[in-house]
N, CA and C atoms as an extended XYZ file, in Angstrom:
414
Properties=species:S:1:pos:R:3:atomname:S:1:resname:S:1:resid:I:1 pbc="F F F"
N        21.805        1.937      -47.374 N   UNK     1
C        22.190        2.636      -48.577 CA  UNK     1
C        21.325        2.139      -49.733 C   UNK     1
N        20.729        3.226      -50.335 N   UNK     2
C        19.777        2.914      -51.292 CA  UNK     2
C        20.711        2.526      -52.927 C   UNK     2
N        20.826        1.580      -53.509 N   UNK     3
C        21.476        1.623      -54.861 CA  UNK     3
C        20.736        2.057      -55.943 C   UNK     3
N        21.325        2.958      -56.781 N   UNK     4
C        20.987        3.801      -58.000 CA  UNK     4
C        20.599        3.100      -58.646 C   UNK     4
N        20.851        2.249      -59.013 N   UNK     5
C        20.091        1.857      -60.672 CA  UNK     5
C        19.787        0.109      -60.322 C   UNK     5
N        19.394       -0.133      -61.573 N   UNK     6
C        18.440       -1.969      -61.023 CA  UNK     6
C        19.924       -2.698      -61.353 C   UNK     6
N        21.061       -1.909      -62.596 N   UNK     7
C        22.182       -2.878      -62.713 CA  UNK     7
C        23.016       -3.053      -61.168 C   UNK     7
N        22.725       -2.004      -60.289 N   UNK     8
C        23.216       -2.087      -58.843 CA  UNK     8
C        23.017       -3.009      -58.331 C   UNK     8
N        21.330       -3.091      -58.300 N   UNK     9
C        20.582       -3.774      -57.313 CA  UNK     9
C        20.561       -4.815      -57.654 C   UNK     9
N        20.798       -5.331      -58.989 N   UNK    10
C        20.916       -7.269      -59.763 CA  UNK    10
C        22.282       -7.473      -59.001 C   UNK    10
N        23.426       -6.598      -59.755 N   UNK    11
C        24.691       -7.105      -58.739 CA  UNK    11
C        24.969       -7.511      -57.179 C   UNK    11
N        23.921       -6.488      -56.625 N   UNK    12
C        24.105       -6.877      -55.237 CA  UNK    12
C        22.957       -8.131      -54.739 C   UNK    12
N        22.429       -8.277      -55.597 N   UNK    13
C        21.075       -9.626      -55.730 CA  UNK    13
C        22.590      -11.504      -55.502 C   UNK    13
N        23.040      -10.716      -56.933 N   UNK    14
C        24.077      -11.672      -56.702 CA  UNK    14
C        25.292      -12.020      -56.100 C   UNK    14
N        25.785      -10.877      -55.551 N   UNK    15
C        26.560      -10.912      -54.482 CA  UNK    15
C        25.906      -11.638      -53.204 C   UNK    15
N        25.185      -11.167      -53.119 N   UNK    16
C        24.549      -11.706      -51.601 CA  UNK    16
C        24.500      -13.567      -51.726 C   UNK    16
N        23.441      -13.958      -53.155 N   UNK    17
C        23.667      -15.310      -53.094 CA  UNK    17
C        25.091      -15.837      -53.139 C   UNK    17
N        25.948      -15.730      -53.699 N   UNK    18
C        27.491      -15.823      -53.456 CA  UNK    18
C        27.542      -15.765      -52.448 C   UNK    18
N        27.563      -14.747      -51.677 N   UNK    19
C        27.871      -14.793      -50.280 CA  UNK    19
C        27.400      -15.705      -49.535 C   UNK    19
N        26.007      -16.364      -49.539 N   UNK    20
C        25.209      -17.345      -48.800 CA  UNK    20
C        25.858      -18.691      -48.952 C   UNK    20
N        25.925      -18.721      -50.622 N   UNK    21
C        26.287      -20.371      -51.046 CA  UNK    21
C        27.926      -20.559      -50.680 C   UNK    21
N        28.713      -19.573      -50.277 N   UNK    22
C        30.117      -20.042      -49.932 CA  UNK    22
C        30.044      -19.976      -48.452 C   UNK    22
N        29.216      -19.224      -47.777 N   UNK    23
C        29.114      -19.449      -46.252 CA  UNK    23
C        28.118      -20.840      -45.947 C   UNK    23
N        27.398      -21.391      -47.018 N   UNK    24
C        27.209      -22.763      -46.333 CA  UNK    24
C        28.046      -23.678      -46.944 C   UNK    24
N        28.854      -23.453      -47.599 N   UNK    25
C        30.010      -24.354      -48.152 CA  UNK    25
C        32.116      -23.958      -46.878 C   UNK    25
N        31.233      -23.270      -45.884 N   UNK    26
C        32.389      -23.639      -44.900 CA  UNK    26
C        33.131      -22.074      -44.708 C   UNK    26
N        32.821      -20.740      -45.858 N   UNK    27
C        33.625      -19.381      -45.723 CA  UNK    27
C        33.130      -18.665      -44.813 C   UNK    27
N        34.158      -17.506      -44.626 N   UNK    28
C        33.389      -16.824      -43.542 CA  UNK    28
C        33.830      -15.406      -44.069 C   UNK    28
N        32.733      -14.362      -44.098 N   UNK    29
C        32.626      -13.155      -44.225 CA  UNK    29
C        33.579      -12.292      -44.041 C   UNK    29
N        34.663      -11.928      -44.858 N   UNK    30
C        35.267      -11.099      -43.462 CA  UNK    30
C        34.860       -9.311      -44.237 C   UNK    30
N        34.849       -8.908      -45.453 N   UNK    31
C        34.311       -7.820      -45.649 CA  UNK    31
C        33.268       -8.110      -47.266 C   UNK    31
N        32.612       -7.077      -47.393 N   UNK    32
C        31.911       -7.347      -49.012 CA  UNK    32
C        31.797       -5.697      -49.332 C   UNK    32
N        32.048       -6.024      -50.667 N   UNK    33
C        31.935       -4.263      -51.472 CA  UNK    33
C        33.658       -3.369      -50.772 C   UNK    33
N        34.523       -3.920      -50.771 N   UNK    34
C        35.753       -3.577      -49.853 CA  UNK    34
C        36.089       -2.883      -51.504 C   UNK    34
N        36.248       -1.124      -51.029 N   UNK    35
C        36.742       -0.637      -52.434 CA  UNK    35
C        38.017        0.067      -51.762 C   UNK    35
N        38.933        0.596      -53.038 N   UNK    36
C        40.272        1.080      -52.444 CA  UNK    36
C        40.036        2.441      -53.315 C   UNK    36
N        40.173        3.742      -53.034 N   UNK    37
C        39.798        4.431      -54.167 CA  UNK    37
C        41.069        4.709      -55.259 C   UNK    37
N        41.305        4.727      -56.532 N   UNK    38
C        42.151        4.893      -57.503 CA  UNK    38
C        41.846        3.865      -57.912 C   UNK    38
N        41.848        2.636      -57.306 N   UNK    39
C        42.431        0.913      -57.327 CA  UNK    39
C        41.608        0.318      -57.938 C   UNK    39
N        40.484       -0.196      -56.945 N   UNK    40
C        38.646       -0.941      -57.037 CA  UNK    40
C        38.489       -1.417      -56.631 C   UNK    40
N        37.726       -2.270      -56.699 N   UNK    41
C        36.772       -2.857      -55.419 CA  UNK    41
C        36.553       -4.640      -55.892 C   UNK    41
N        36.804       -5.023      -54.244 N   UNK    42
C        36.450       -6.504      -54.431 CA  UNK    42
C        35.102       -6.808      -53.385 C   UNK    42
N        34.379       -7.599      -54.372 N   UNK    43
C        33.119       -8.095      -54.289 CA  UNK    43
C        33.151       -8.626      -52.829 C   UNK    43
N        33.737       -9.538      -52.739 N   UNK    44
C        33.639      -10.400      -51.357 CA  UNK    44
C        34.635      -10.946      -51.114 C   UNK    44
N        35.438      -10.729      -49.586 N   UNK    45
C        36.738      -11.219      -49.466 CA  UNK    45
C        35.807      -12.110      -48.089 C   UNK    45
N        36.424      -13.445      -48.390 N   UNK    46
C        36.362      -14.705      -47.301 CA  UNK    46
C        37.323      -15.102      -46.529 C   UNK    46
N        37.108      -15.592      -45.843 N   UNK    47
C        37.702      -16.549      -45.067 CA  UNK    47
C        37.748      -18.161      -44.786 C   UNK    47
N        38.340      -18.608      -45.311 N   UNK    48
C        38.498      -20.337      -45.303 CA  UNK    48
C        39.292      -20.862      -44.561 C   UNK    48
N        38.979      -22.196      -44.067 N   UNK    49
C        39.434      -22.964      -42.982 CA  UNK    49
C        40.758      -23.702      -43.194 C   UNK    49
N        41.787      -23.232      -42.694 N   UNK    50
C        42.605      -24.454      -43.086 CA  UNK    50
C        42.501      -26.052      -43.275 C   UNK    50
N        43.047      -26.017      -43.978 N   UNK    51
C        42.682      -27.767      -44.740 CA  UNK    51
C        43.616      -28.823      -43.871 C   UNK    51
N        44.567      -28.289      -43.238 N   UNK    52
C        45.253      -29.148      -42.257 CA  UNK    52
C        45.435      -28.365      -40.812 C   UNK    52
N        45.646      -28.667      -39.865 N   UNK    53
C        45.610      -28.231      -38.476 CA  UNK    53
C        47.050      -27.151      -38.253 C   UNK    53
N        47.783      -27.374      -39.147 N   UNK    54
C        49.385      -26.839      -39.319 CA  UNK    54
C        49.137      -25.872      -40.434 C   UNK    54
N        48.519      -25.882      -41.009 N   UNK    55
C        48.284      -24.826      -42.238 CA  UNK    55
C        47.223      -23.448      -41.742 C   UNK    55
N        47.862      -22.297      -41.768 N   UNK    56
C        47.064      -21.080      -41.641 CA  UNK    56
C        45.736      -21.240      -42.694 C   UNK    56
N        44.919      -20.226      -42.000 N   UNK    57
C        43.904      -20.000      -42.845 CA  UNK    57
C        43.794      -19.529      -44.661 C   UNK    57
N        42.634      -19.725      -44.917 N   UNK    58
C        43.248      -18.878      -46.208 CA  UNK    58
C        42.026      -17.937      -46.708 C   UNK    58
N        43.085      -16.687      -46.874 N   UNK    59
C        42.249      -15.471      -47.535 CA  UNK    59
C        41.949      -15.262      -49.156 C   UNK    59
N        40.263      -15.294      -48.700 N   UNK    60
C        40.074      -15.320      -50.279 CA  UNK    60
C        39.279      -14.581      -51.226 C   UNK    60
N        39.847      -13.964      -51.914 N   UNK    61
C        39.151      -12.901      -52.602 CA  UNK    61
C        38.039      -13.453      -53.927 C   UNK    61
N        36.622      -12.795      -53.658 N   UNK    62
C        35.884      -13.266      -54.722 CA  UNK    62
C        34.856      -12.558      -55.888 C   UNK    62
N        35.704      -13.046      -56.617 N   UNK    63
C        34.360      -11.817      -57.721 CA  UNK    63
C        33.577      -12.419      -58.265 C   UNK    63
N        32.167      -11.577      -58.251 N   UNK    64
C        31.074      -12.264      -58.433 CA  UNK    64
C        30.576      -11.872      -60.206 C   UNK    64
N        30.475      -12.632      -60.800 N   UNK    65
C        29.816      -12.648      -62.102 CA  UNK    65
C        28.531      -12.838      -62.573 C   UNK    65
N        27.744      -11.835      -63.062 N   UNK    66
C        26.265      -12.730      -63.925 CA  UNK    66
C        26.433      -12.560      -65.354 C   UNK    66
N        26.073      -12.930      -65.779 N   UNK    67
C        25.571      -12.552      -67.343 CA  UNK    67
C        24.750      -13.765      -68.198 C   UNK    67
N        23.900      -13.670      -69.043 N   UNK    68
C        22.735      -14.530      -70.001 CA  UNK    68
C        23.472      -14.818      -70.607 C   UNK    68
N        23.726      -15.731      -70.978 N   UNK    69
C        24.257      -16.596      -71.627 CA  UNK    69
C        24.372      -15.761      -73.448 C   UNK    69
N        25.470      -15.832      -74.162 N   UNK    70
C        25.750      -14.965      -75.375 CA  UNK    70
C        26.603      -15.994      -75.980 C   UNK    70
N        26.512      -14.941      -77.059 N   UNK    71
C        27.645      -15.431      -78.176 CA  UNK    71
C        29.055      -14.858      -77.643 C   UNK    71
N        28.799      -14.071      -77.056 N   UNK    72
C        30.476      -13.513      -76.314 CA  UNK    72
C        31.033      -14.276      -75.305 C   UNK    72
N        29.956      -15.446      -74.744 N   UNK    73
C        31.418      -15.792      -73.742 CA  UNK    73
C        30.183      -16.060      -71.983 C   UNK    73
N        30.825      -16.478      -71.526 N   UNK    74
C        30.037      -16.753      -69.941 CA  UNK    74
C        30.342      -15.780      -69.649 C   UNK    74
N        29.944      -15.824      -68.149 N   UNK    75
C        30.282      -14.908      -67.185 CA  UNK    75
C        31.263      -14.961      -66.537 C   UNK    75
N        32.208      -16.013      -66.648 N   UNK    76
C        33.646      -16.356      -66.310 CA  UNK    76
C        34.094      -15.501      -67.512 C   UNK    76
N        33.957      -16.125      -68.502 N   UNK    77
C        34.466      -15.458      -70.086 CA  UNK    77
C        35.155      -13.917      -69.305 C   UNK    77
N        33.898      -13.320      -68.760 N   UNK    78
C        33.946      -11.640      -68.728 CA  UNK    78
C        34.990      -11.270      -68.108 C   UNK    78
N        36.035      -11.851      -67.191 N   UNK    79
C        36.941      -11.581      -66.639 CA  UNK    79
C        38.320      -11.459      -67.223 C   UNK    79
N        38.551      -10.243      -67.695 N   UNK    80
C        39.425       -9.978      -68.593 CA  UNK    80
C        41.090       -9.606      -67.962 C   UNK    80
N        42.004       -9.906      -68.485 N   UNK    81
C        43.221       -9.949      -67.789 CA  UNK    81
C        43.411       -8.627      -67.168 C   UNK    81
N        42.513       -6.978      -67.793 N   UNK    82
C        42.955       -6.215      -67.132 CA  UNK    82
C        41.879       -5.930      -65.984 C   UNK    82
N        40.682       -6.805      -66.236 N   UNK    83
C        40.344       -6.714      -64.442 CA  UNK    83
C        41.273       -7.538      -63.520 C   UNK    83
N        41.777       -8.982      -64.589 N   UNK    84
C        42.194       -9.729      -63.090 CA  UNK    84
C        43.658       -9.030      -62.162 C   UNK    84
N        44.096       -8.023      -63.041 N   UNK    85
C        45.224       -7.025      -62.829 CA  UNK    85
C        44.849       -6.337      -61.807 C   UNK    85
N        43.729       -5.712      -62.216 N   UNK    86
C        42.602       -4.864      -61.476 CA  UNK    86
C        42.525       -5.406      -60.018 C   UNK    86
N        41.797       -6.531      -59.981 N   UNK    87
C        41.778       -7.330      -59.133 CA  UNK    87
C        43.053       -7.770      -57.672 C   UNK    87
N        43.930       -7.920      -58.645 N   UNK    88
C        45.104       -8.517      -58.012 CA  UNK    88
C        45.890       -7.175      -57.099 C   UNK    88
N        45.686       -5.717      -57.779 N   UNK    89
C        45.945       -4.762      -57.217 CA  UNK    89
C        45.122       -4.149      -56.145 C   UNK    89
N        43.986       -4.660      -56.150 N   UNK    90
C        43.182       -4.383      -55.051 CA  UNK    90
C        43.272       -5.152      -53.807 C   UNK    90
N        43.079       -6.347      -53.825 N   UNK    91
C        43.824       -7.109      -52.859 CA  UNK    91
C        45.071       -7.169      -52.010 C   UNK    91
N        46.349       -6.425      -52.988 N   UNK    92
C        46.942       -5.891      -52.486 CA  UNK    92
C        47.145       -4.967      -52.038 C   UNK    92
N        46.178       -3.976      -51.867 N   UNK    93
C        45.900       -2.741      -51.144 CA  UNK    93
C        45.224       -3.536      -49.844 C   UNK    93
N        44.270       -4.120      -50.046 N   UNK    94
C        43.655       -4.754      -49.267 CA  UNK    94
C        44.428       -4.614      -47.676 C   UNK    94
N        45.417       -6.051      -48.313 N   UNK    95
C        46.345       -7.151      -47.496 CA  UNK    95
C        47.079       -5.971      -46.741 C   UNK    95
N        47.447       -4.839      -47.458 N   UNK    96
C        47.914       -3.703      -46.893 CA  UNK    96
C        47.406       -2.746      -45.867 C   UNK    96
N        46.359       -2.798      -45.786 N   UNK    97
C        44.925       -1.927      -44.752 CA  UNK    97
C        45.435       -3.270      -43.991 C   UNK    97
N        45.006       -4.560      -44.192 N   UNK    98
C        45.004       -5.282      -42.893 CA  UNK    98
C        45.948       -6.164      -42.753 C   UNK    98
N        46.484       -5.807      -41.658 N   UNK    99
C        47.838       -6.634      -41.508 CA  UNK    99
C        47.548       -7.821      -40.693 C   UNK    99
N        46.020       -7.862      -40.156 N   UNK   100
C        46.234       -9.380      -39.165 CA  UNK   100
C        45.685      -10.407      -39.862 C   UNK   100
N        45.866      -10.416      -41.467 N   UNK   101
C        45.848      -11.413      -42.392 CA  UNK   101
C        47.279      -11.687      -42.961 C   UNK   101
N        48.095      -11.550      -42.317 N   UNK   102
C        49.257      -11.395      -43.271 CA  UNK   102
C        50.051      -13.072      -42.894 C   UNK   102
N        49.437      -14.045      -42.085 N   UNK   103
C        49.823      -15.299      -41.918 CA  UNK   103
C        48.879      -15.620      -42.280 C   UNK   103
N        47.927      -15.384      -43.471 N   UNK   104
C        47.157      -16.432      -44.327 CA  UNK   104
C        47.751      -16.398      -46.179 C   UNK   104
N        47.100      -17.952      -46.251 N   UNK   105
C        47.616      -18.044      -47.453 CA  UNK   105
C        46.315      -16.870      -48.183 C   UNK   105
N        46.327      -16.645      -49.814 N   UNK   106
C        45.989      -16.209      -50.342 CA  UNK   106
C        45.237      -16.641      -51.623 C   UNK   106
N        44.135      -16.925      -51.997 N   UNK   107
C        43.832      -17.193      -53.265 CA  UNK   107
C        42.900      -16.617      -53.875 C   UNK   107
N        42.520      -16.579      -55.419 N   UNK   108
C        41.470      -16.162      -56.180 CA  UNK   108
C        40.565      -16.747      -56.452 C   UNK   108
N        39.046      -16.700      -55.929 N   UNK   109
C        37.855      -17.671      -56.548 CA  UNK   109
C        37.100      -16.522      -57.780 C   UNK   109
N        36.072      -17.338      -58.234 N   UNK   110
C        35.419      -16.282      -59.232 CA  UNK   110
C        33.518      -17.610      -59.112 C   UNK   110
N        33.030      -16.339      -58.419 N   UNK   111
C        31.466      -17.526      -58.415 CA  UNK   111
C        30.512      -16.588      -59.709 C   UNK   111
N        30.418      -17.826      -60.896 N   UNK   112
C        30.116      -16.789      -62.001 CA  UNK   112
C        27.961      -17.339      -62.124 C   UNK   112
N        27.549      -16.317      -62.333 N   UNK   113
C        25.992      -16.902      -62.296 CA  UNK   113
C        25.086      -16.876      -63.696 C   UNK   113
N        25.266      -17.839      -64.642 N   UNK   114
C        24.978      -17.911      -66.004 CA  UNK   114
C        23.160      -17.609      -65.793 C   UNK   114
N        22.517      -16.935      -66.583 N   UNK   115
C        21.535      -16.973      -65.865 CA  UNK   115
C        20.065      -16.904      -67.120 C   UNK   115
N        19.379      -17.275      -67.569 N   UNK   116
C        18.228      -17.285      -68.519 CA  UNK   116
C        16.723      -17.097      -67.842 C   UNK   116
N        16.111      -16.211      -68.721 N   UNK   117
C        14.983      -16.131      -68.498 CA  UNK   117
C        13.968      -16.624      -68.917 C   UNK   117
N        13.377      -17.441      -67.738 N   UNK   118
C        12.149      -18.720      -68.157 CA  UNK   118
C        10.763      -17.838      -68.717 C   UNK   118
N         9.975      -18.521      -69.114 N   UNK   119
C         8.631      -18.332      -69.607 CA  UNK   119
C         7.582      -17.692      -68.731 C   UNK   119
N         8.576      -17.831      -67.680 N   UNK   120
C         7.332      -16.841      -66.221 CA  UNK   120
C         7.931      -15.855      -65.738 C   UNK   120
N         9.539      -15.273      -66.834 N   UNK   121
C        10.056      -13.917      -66.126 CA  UNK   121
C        10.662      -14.539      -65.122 C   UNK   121
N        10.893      -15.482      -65.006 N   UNK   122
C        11.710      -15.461      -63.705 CA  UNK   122
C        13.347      -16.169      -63.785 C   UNK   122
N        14.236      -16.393      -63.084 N   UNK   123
C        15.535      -15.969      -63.221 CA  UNK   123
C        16.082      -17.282      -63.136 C   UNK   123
N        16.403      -17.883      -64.004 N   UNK   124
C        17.144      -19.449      -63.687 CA  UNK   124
C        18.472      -19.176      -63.686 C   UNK   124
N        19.160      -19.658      -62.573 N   UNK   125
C        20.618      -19.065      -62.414 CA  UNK   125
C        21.075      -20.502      -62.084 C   UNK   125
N        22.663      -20.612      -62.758 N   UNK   126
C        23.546      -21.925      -62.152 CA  UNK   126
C        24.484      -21.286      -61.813 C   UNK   126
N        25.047      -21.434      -60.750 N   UNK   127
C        25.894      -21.094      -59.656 CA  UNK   127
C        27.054      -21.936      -60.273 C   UNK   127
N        28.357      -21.145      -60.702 N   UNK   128
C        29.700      -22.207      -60.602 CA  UNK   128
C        30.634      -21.505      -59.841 C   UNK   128
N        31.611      -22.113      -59.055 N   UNK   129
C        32.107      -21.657      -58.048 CA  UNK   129
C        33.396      -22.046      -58.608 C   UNK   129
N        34.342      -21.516      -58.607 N   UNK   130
C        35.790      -21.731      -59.368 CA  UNK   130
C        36.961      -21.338      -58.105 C   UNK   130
N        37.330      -22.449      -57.553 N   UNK   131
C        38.253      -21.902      -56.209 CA  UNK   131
C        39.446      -22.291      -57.370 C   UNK   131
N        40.338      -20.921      -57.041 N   UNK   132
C        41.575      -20.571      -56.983 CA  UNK   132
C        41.775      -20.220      -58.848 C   UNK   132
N        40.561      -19.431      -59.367 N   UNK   133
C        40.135      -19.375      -60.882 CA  UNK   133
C        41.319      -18.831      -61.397 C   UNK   133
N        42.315      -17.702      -60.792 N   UNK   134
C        43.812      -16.909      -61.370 CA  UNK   134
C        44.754      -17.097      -59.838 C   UNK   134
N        45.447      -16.818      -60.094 N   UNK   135
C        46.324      -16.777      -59.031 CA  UNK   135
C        47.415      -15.664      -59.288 C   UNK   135
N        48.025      -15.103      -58.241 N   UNK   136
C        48.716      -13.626      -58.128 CA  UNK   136
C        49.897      -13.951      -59.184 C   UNK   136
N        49.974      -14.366      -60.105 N   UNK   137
C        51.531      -14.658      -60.699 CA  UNK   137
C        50.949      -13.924      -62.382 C   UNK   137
N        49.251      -14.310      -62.431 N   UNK   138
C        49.028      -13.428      -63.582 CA  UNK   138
C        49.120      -12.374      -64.054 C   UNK   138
């Protein structure tokens, strides 16, 4: 699938590294670009290892952020209560399509990519990874 415009093709630039840097930090893929139509769409839903041998896995939904650094705020900043609404309703559509997640726990990460442009055009990005950034009670 070819994406329309370059704001497509940056987003999915950074999705993908998200996707890389939490799959060598232990996640595992289970869908990316998962949209619900009315609802919206989550960036990248994972899979994480239980932390004890007695504890189910845990499902984890992740939205990916860039933005240059402003007077408005990071790229965490950008996540506004009515996306994380947004958010939280999509997931639950989600969890609803698939029921053989329904014995995992559940949480919210947000991997936000602050990003400036050096003197050679090229893209200096810091990766922050925020496990469990809102949680479903917001």
């Amino acid at each position: 699938m070819k994406l329309a415009s370059p704001r497509q093709q940056q987003g999915a630039y950074f999705e993908q590294l998200a996707c890389d840097y939490l799959q060598q930090h232990g996640l595992q893929l289970v869908a990316k670009n998962w949209h619900c139509p009315a609802i919206g769409e989550l960036d990248l839903v994972m899979l994480a290892p239980p932390i004890a041998a007695t504890q189910p896995p845990c499902l984890v939904f992740v939205e990916v952020r860039q933005r240059r650094p402003s007077r408005f705020g990071t790229a965490l900043d950008s996540i506004t209560p009515t996306k994380r609404r947004k958010l939280l309703a999509t997931a639950q559509a989600f969890l609803q399509a698939h029921d053989e997640f329904a014995a995992c726990e559940v949480r919210f990460d947000v991997v936000s990519f602050d990003t400036s442009i050096g003197i050679d055009n090229a893209y200096s990005t810091i990766a922050k990874w925020m496990v469990a950034a809102f949680d479903a009670e917001y």
